[in-house]
SEKE-900820 format. One record per residue (C-alpha): x, y, z. Coordinates in steps of 0.1 Angstrom, whole numbers, plus 5000, padded with zeros to 4 digits. Each point is the difference from the previous one (the first is absolute). Layout:
! SEKE-900820
     u     v     w
     X     Y     Z
...
END
This chain:
! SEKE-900820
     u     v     w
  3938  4492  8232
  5033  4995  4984
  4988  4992  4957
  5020  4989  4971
  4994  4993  4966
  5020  4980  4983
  5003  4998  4959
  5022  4963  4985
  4999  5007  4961
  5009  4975  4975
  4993  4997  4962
  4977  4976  5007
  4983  5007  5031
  4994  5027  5026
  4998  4994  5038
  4991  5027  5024
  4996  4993  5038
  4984  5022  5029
  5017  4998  5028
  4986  5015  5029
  5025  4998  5034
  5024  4977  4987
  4974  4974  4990
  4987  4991  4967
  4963  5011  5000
  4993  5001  4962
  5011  4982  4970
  4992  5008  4962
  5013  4980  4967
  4998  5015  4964
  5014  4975  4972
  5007  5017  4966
  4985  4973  4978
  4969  5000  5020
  4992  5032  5017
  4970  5007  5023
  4972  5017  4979
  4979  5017  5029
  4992  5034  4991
  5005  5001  4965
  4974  5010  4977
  4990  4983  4968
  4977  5002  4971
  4985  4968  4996
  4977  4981  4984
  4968  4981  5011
  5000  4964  4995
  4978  4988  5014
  4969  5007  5019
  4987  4977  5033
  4966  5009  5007
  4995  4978  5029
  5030  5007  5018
  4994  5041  4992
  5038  5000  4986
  5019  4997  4970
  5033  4993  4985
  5022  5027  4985
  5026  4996  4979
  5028  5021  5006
  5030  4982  4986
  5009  4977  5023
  5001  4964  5001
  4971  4995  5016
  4971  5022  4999
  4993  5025  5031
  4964  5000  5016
  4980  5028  5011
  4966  4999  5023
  4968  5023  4991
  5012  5018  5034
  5032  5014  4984
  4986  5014  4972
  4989  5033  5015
  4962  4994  4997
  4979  5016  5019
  4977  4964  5006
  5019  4975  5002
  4974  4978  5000
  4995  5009  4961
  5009  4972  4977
  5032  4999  4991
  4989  4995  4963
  4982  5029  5002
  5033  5020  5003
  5025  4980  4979
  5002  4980  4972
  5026  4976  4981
  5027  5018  4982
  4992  5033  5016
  5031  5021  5010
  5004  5010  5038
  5025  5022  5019
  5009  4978  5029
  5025  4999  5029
  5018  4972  5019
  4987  4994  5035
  5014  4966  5007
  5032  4983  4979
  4990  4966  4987
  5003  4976  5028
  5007  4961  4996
  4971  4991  4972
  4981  5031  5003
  5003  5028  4978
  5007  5039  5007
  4972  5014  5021
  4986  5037  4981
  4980  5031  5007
  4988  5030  4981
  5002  5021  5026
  5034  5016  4990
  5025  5013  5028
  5039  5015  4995
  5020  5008  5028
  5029  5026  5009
  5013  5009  5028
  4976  5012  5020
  4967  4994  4980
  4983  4973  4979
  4980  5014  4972
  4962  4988  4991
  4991  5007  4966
  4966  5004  4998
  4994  5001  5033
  4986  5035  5023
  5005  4990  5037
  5037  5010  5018
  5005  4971  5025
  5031  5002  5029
  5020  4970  5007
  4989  4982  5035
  5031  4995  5014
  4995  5042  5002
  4981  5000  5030
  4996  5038  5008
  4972  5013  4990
  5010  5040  4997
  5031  4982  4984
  4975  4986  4976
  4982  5029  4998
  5030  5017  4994
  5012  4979  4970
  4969  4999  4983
  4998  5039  4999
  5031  4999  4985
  4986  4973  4971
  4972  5020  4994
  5015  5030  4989
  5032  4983  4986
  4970  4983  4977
  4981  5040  4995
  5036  5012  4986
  5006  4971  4978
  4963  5004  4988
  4993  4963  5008
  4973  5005  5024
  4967  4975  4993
  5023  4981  4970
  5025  4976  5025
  5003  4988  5036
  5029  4999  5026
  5016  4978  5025
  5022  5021  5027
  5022  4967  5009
  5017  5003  5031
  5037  5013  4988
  4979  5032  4997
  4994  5005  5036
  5013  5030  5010
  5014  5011  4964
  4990  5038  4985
  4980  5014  4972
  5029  5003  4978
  5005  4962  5002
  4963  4988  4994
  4998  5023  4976
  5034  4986  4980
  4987  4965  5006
  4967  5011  4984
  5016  5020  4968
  5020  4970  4995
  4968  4975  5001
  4980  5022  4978
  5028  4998  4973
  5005  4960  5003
  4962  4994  4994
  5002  5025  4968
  5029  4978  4988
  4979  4971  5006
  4973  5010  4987
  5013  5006  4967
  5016  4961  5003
  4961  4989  5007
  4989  5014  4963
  5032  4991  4980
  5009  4967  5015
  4982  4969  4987
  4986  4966  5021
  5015  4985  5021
  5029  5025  5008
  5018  5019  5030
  4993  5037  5009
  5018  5000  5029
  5024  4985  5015
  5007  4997  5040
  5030  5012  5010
  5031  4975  5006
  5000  4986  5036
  5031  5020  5012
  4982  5035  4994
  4964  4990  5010
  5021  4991  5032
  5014  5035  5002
  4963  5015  4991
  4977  4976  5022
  5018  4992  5032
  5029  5027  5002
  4990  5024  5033
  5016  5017  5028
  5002  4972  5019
  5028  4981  4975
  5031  5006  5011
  5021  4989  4970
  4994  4987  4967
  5031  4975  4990
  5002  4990  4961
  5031  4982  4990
  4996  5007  4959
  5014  5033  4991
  4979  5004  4968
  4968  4991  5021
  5011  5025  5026
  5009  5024  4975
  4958  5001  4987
  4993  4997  5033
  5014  5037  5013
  4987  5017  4969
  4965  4982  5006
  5004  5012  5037
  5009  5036  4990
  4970  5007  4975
  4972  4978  5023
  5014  4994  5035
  5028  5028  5007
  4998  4997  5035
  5013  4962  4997
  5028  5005  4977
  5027  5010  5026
  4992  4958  5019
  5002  4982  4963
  5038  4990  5003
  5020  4972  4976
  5010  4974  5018
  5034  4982  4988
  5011  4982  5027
  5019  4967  4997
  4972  4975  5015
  4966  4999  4985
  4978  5027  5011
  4975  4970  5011
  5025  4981  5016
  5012  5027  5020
  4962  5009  5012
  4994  4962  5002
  4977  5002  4978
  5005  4970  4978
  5000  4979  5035
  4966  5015  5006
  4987  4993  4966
  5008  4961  5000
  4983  4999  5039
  4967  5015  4983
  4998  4973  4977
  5002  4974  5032
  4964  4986  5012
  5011  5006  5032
  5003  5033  5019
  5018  4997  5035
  4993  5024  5028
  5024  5016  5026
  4975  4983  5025
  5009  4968  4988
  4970  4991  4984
  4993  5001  4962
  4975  5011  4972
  4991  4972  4973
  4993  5019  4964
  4980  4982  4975
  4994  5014  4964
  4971  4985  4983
  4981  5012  4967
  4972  5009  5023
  5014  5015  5026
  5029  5008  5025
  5002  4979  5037
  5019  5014  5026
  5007  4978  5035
  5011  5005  5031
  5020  4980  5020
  5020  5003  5035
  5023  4975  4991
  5028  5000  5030
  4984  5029  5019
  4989  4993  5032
  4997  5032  5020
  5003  5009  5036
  4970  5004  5010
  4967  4982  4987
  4988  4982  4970
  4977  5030  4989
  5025  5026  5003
  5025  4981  4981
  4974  4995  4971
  4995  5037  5003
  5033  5008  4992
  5007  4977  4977
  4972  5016  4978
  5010  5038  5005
  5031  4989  4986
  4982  4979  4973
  4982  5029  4993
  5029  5028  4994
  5018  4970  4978
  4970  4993  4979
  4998  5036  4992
  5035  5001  4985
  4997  4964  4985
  4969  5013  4978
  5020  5034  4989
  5032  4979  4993
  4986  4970  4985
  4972  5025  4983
  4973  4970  5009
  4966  5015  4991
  4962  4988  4992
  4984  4975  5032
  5023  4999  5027
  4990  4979  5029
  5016  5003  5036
  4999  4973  5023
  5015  5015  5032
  5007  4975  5029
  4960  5003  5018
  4998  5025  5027
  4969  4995  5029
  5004  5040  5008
  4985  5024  4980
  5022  5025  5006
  5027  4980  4991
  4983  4993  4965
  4996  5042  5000
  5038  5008  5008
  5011  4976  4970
  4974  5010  4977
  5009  5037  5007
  5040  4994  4999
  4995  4982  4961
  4977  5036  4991
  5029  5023  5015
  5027  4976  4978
  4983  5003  4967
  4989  5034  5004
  5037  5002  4983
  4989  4981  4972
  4993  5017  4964
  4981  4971  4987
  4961  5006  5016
  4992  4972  5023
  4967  4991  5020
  4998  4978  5034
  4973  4986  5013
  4994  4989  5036
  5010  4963  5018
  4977  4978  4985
  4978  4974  5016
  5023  4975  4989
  5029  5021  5019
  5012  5013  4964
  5012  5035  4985
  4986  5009  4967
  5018  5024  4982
  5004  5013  4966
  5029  5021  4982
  4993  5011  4960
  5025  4985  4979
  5015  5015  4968
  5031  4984  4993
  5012  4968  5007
  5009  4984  5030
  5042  4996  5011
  4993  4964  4999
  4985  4999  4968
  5025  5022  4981
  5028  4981  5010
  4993  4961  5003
  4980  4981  4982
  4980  4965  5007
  5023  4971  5011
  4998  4977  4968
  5005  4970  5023
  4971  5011  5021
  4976  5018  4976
  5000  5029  5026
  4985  4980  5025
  5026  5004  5021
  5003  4962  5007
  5010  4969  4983
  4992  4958  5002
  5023  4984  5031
  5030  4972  4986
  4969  4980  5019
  4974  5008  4975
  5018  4997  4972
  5020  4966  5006
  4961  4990  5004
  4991  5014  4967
  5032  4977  4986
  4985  4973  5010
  4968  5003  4990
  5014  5015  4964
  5023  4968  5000
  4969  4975  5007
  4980  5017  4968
  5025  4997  4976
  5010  4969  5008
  4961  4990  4993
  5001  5016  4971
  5033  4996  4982
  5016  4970  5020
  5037  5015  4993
  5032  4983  5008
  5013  5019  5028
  4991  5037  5012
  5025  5030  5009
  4988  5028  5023
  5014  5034  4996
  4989  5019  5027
  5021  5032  5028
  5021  4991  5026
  4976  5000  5026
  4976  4978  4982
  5027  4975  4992
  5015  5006  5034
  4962  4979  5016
  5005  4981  4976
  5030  4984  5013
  4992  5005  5036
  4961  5002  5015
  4983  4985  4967
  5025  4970  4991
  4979  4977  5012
  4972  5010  4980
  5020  5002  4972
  5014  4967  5004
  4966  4988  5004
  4992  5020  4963
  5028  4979  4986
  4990  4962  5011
  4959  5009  4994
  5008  5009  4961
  5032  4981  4995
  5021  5028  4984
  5034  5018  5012
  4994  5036  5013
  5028  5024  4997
  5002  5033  5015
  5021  5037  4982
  5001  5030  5016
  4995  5030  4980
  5011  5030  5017
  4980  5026  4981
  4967  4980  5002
  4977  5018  5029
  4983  4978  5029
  4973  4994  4986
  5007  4990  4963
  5016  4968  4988
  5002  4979  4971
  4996  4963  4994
  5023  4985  4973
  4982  4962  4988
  5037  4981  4988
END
């Protein structure tokens, strides 16, 4: 598999897309003025305590306070009452699971993890866990002989935990054992931070988007790392040299004359992942639907017939589906409910094949995800954890004209509306004449399908009715003027 990563830095955003045989597979946004805040760790500040929902709200020093479950706070029942471990105004080393989403605040635990290269560290913790995506077991047996007396040497045996994540498979005792030097100096620094600092303040802070890129998804299998800022890919090689020396020879600068994401066609990827629709090489099409509750995902076959029968065209069409879903949900970074609705297949093995095609396609996928068979309802219940926001929801917002709806009154409705808006103040004031300002297409039926009623209007209340566009006024809104 041919991989790229590529790096677009500007001074007030970074953009970095994976690209995995020439087509854009993964997309991630950092602004500067409001950076993603998973994995940082702060000393907060209870403020308040919700005994019926086992949770409480932490303030950390954002704008809204972040929320944290009995679950996450390392107890060994979590069934004790949360007000049995915390109180108002107590102070409480936390760490970002989840950025705040839409109204919702940041998402915490206590349970402390810091990552490098090749192992996340668990403070506190006394187990060494292996990544699953390691699937060997005498690898895994392997690595975690290596942790364990990487952990003896360091003299960290029974006071923290590891990770091996899956950059480390294959790697030596003289790189575990860097990775786990470095670790045990961090959380030194940080604990000294923890008893200085005061509530609510940072102790640590992630890194920026363009090096946890190099740390978390640089591996053999990338080809070329592309970053068209020389100062960005100037921190980038000497990153690369102390933590990932065996990437530092594919980081190049890219200053080419065209856009590193135009060249890629990566902008022209970006704007079709915003689209609702999703069209298939088939000729049929997925329909995407974000909601506040959940994600739905349809399937269509659209223009595709086939060549042979109904069945095995519907077949098709959702082993496609399948394959495209996989990428849609890494690209557009959908996660919480997803539902499927594949086209409904009579053989079960057909409904086996597609379910076992969309498993093989997000086996890719770093964020965890769960699938659940065809329901009776012919429907594919899925779920994918969520820690950042969405594509979508990073760069639109609601339509004001719609309210995010996604829909707005016809010309019909409204001109309707006039009428009866007309007929009540006309009751109630008994003005002289009346002006409607209303958009083209309003004022358009106006003229044309609804003159007679208007006419009618006119001669039942005895008053002149004149009609203004006003070409910034939506569909749906309009204004009555009494003369």
């Amino acid at each position: 598999m041919n991989a790229e990563i590529l790096m677009n830095i500007t001074p007030t955003e970074t953009r970095v897309g994976v690209v995995e045989n020439g087509v854009l597979q993964e997309i991630f946004i950092e602004r500067t003025n409001h950076r993603g805040i998973v994995g940082n760790i702060y000393k907060g500040k209870v403020a308040r305590v919700l005994p019926g929902m086992q949770a409480a709200f932490v303030d950390i020093g954002l704008e809204r306070a972040a929320f944290i479950h009995v679950g996450e706070l390392g107890a060994a029942d979590s069934q004790t009452p949360i007000n049995q471990l915390l109180h108002e105004g107590q102070s409480l080393v936390v760490q970002v699971t989840k950025d705040p989403i839409g109204a919702k605040g940041a998402r915490l635990t206590t349970q402390l993890t810091i990552p490098s290269r090749y192992l996340v560290y668990m403070p506190g913790a006394s187990h060494v866990g292996v990544s699953q995506r390691i699937e060997d077991d005498d690898e895994r047996d392997r690595l975690k002989s290596l942790v364990a007396s990487c952990m003896d040497q360091e003299g960290l045996t029974g006071e923290a935990g590891f990770i091996l994540r899956t950059a480390a498979e294959g790697v030596g005792e003289d790189e575990i054992l860097a990775d786990t030097r470095y670790l045990r100096r961090l959380w030194r620094k940080l604990e000294e931070r923890i008893a200085e600092f005061s509530p609510p303040a940072v102790v640590y802070d992630e890194l920026p988007l363009f090096l946890r890129t190099l740390r978390d998804y640089a591996r053999p299998g990338i080809d070329k790392i592309l970053v068209d800022s020389r100062e960005t890919y100037q921190r980038i090689q000497q990153f690369a040299q102390q933590y990932v020396p065996e990437m530092e020879e594919n980081v190049t600068y890219y200053h080419g004359p065209r856009p590193i994401f135009e060249l890629y066609s990566v902008e022209d990827e970006i704007q079709r992942a915003l689209e609702r629709n999703v069209p298939l090489k088939s000729g049929g099409y997925l329909v995407i639907d974000q909601t506040e509750a959940m994600t739905t995902i349809d399937v269509n076959t659209g223009g595709f017939v086939g060549r042979r029968n109904l069945e095995e065209t519907i077949y098709k069409t959702n082993l496609e589906a399948a394959t495209t879903i996989g990428r849609q949900l890494r690209l557009r970074n959908l996660g919480g409910i997803i539902i499927l609705d594949f086209i409904d297949m009579t053989d079960s093995e057909h409904q086996r094949q597609v379910l076992r095609m969309l498993d093989k396609v997000l086996e890719k996928d770093h964020a965890k995800t769960k699938i659940s068979g065809v329901s009776e309802l012919g429907l594919v219940e899925m779920t994918r954890k969520r820690t950042r926001e969405s594509l979508e929801h990073m760069l639109m917002e609601p339509c004001k004209a719609c309210d995010g709806r996604g829909s707005v009154k016809t010309a019909e409705t409204v001109c309707y509306e006039i009428f009866r808006e007309i007929l009540r103040e006309d009751r109630a004031y008994g003005a002289g004449n009346y002006l409607v300002l209303a958009s083209q297409a309003v004022i358009d039926r106006l003229l044309d399908e609804d003159s007679a009623g208007l006419a009618d209007l006119e001669a039942f209340i005895g008053k002149t009715i004149k009609l203004q566009v006003e070409s910034l006024y939506a569909q749906d809104y309009y204004d009555i003027i009494l003369q």
